[in-house]
PyMOL Python script that loads the backbone (N, CA, C, O; Angstrom):
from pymol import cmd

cmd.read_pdbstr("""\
ATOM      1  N   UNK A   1      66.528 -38.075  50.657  1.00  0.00           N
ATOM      2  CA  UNK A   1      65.719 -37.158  51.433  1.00  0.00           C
ATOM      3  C   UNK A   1      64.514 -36.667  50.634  1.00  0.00           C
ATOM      4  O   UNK A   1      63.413 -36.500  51.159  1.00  0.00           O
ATOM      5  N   UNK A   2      64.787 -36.426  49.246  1.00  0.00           N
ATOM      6  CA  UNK A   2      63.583 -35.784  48.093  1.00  0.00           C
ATOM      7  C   UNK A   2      62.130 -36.903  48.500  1.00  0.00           C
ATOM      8  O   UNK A   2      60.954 -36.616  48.721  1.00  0.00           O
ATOM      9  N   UNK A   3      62.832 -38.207  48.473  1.00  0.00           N
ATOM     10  CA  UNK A   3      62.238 -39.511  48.126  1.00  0.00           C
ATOM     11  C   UNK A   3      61.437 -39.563  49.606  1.00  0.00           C
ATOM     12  O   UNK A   3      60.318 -40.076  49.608  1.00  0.00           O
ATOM     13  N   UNK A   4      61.988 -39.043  50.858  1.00  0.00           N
ATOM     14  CA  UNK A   4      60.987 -38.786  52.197  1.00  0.00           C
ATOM     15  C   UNK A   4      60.109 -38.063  52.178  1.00  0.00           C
ATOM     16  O   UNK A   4      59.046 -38.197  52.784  1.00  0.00           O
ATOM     17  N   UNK A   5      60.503 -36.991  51.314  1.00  0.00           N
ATOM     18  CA  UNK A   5      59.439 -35.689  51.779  1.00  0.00           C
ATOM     19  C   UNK A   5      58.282 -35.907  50.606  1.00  0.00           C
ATOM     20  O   UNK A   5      57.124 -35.635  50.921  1.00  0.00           O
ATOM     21  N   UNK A   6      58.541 -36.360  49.347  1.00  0.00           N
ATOM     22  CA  UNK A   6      57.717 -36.838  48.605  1.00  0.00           C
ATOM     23  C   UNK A   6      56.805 -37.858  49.109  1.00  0.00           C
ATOM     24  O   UNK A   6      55.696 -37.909  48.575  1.00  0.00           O
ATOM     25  N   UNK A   7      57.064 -38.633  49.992  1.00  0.00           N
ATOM     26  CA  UNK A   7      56.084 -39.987  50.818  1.00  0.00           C
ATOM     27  C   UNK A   7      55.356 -39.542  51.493  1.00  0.00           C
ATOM     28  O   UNK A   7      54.216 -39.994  51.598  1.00  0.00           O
ATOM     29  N   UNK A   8      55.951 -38.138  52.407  1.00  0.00           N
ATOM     30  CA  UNK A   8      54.857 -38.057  53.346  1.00  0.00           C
ATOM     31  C   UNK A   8      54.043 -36.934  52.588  1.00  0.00           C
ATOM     32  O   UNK A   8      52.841 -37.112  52.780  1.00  0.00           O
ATOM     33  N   UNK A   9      54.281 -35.922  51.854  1.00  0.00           N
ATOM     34  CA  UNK A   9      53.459 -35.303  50.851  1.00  0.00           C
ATOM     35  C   UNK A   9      52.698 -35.386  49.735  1.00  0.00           C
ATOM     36  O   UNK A   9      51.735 -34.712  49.372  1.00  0.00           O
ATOM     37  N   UNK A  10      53.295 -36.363  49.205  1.00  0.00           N
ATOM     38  CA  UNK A  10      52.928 -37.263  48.008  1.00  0.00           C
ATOM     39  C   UNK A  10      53.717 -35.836  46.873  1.00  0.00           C
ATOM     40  O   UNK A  10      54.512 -34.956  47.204  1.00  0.00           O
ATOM     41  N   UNK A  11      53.220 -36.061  45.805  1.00  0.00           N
ATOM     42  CA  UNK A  11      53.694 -35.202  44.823  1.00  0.00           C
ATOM     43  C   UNK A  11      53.187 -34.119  44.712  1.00  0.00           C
ATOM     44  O   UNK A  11      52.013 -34.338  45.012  1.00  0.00           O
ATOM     45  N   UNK A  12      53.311 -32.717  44.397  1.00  0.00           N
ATOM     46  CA  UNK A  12      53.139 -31.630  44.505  1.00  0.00           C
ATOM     47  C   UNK A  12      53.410 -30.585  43.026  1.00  0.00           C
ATOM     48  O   UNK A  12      54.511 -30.082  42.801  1.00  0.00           O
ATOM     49  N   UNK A  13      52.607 -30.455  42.424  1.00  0.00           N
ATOM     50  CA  UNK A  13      52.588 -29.696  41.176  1.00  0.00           C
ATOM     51  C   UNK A  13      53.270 -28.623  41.365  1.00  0.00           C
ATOM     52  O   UNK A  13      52.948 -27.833  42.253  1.00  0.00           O
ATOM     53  N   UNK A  14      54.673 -28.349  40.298  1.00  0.00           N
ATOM     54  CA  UNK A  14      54.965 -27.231  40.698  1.00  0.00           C
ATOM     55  C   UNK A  14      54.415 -25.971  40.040  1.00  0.00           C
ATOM     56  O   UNK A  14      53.714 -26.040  39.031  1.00  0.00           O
ATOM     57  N   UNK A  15      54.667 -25.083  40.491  1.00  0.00           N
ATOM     58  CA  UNK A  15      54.196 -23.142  40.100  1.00  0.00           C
ATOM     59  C   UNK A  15      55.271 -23.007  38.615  1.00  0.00           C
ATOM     60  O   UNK A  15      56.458 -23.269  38.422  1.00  0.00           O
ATOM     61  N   UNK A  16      54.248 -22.505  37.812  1.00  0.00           N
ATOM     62  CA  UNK A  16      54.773 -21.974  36.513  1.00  0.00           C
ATOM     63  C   UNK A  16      54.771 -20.851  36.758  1.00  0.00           C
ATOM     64  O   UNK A  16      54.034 -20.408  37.639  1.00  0.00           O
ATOM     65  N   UNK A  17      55.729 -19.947  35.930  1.00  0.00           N
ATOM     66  CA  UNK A  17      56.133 -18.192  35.776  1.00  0.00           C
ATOM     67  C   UNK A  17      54.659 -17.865  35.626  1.00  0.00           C
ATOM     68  O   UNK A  17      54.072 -17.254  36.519  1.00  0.00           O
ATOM     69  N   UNK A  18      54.102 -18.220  34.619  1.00  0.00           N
ATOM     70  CA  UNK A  18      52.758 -17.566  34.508  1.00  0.00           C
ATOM     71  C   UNK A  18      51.893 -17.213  35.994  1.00  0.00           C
ATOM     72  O   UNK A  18      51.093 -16.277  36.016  1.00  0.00           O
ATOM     73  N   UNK A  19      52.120 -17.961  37.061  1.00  0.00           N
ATOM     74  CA  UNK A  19      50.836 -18.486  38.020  1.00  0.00           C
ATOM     75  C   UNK A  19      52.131 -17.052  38.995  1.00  0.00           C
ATOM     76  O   UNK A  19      51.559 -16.590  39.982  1.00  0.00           O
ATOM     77  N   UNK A  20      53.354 -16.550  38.814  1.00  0.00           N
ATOM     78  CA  UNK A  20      53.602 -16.133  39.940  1.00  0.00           C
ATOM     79  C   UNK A  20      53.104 -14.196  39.010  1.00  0.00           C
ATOM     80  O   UNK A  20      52.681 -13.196  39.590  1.00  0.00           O
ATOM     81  N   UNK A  21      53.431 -14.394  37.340  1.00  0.00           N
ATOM     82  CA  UNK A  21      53.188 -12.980  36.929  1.00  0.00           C
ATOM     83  C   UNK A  21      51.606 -12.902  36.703  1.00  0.00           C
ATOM     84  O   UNK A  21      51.037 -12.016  36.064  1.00  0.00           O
ATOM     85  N   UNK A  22      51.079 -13.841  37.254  1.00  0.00           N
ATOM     86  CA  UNK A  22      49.469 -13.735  37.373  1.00  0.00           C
ATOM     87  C   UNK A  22      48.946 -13.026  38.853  1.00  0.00           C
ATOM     88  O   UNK A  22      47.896 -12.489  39.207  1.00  0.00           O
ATOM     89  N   UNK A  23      50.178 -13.304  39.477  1.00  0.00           N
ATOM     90  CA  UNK A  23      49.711 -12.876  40.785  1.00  0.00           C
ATOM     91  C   UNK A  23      50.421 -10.865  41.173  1.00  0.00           C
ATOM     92  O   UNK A  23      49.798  -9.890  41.594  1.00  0.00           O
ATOM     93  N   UNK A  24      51.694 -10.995  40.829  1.00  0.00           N
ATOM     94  CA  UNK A  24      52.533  -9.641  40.362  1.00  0.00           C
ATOM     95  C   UNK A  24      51.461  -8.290  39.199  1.00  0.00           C
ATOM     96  O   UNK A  24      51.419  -7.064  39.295  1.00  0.00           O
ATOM     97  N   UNK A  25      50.734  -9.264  38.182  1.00  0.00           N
ATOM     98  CA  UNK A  25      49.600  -8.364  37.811  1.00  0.00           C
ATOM     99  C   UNK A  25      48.636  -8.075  38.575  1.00  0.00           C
ATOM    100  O   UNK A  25      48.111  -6.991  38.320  1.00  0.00           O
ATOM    101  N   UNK A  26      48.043  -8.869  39.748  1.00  0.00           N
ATOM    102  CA  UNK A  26      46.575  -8.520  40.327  1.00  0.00           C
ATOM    103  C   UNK A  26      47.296  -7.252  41.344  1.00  0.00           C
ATOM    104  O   UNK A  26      46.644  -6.245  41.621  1.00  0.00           O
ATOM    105  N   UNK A  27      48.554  -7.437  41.785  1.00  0.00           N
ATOM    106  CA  UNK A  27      49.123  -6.226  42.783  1.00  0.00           C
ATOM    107  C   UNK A  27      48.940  -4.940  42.395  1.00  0.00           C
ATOM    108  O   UNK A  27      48.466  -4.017  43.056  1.00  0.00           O
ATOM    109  N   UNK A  28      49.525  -4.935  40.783  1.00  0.00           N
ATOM    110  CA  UNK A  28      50.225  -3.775  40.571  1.00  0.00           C
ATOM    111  C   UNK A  28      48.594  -3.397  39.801  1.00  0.00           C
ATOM    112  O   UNK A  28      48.740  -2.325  39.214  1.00  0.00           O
ATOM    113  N   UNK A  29      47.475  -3.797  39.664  1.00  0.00           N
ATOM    114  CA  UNK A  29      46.400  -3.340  39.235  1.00  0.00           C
ATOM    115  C   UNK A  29      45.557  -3.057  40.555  1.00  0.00           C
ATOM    116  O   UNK A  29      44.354  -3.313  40.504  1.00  0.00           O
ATOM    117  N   UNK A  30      46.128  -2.515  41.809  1.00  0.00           N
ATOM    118  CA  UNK A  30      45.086  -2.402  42.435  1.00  0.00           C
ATOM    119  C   UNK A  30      44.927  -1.103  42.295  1.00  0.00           C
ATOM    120  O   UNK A  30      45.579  -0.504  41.439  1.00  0.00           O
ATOM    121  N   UNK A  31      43.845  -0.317  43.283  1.00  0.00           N
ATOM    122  CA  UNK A  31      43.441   1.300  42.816  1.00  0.00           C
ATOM    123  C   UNK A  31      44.505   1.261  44.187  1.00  0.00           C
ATOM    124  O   UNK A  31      44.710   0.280  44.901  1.00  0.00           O
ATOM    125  N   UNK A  32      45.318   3.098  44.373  1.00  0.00           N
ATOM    126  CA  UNK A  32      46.124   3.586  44.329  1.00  0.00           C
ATOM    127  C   UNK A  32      46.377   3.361  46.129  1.00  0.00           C
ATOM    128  O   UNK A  32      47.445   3.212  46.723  1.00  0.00           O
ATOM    129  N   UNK A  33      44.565   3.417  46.843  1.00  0.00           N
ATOM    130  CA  UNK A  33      44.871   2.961  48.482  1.00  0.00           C
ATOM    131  C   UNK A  33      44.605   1.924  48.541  1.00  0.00           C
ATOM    132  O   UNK A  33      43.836   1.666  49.467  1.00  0.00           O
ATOM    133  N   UNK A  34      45.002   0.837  47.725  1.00  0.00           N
ATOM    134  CA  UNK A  34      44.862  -0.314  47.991  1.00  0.00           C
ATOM    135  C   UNK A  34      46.636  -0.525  48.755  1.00  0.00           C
ATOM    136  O   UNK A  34      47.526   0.066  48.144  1.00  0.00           O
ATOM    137  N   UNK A  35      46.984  -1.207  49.817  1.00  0.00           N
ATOM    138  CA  UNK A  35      48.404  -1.584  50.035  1.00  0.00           C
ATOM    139  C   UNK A  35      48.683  -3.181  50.016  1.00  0.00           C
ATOM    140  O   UNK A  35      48.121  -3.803  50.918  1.00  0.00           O
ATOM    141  N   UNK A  36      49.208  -3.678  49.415  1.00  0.00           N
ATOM    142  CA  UNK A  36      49.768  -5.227  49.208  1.00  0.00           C
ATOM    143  C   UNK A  36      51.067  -5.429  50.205  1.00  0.00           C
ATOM    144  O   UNK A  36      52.163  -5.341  49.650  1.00  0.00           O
ATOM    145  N   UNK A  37      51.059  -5.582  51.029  1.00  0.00           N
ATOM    146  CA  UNK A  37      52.430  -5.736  52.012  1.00  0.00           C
ATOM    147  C   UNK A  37      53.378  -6.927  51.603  1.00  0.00           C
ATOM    148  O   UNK A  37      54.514  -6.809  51.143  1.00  0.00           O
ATOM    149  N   UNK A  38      52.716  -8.060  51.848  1.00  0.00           N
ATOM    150  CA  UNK A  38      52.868  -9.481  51.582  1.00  0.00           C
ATOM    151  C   UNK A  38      51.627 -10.260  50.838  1.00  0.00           C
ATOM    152  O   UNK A  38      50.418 -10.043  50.916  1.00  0.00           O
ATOM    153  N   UNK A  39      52.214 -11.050  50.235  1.00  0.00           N
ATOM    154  CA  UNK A  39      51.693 -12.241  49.451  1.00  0.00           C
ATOM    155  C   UNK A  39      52.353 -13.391  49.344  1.00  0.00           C
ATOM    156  O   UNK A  39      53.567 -13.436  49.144  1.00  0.00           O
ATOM    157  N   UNK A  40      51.491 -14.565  49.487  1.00  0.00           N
ATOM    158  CA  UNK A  40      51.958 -16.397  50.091  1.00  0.00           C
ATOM    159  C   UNK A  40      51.463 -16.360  48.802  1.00  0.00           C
ATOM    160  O   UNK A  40      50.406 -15.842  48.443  1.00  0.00           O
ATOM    161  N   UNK A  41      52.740 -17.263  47.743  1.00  0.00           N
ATOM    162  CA  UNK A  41      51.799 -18.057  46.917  1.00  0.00           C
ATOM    163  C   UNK A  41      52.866 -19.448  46.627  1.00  0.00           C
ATOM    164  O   UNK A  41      54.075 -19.386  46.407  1.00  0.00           O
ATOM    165  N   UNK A  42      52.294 -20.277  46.677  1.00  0.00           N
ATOM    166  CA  UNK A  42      52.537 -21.665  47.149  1.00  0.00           C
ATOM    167  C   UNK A  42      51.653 -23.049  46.025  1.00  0.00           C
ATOM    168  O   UNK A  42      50.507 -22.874  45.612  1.00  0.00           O
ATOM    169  N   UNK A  43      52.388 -24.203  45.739  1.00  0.00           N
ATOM    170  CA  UNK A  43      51.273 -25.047  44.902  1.00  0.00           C
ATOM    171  C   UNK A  43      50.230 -25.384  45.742  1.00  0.00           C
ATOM    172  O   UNK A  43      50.403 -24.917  46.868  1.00  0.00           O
ATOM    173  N   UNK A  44      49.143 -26.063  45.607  1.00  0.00           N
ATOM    174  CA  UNK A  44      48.186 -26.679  46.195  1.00  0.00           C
ATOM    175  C   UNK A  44      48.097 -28.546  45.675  1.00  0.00           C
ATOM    176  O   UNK A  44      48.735 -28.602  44.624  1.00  0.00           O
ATOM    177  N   UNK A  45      47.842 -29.228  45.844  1.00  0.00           N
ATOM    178  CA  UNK A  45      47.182 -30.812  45.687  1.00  0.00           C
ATOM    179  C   UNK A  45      46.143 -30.523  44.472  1.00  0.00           C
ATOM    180  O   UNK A  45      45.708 -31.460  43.802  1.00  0.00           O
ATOM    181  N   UNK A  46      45.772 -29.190  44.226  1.00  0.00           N
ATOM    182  CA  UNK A  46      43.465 -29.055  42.989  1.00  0.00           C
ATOM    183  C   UNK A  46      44.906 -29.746  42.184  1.00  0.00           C
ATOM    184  O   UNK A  46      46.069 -29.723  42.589  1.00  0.00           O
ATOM    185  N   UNK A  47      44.404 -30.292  41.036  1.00  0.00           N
ATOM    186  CA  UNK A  47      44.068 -30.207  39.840  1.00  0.00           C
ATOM    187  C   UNK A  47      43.282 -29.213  38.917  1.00  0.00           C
ATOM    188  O   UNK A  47      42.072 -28.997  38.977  1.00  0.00           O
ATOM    189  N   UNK A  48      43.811 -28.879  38.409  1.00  0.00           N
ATOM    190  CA  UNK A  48      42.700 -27.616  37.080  1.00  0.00           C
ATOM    191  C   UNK A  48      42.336 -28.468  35.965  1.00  0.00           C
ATOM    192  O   UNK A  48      41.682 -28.011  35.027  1.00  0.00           O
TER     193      UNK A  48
END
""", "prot")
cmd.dss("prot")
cmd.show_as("cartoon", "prot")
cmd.util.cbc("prot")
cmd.orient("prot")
């Protein structure tokens, strides 16, 4: 099944700890009426 979903997606870089406490820092640095409800964070296809 890995070997299907990989064909029709092709391969998919996965998310390092860094890329999710990169995102957990931009929250908790907002000014005080800023509200963060939800946040999607997901790999993409870029290359860096």
């Amino acid at each position: 099944m890995l070997d299907e979903i990989k064909g029709r997606f092709g391969a998919i870089e996965r998310l390092e700890a860094e890329d999710i406490a990169d995102n957990i820092a931009y929250i908790v640095t907002r000014p005080r009426h800023v509200a963060i409800n939800e946040i999607l964070v997901r790999p993409t296809e870029q290359q860096g």
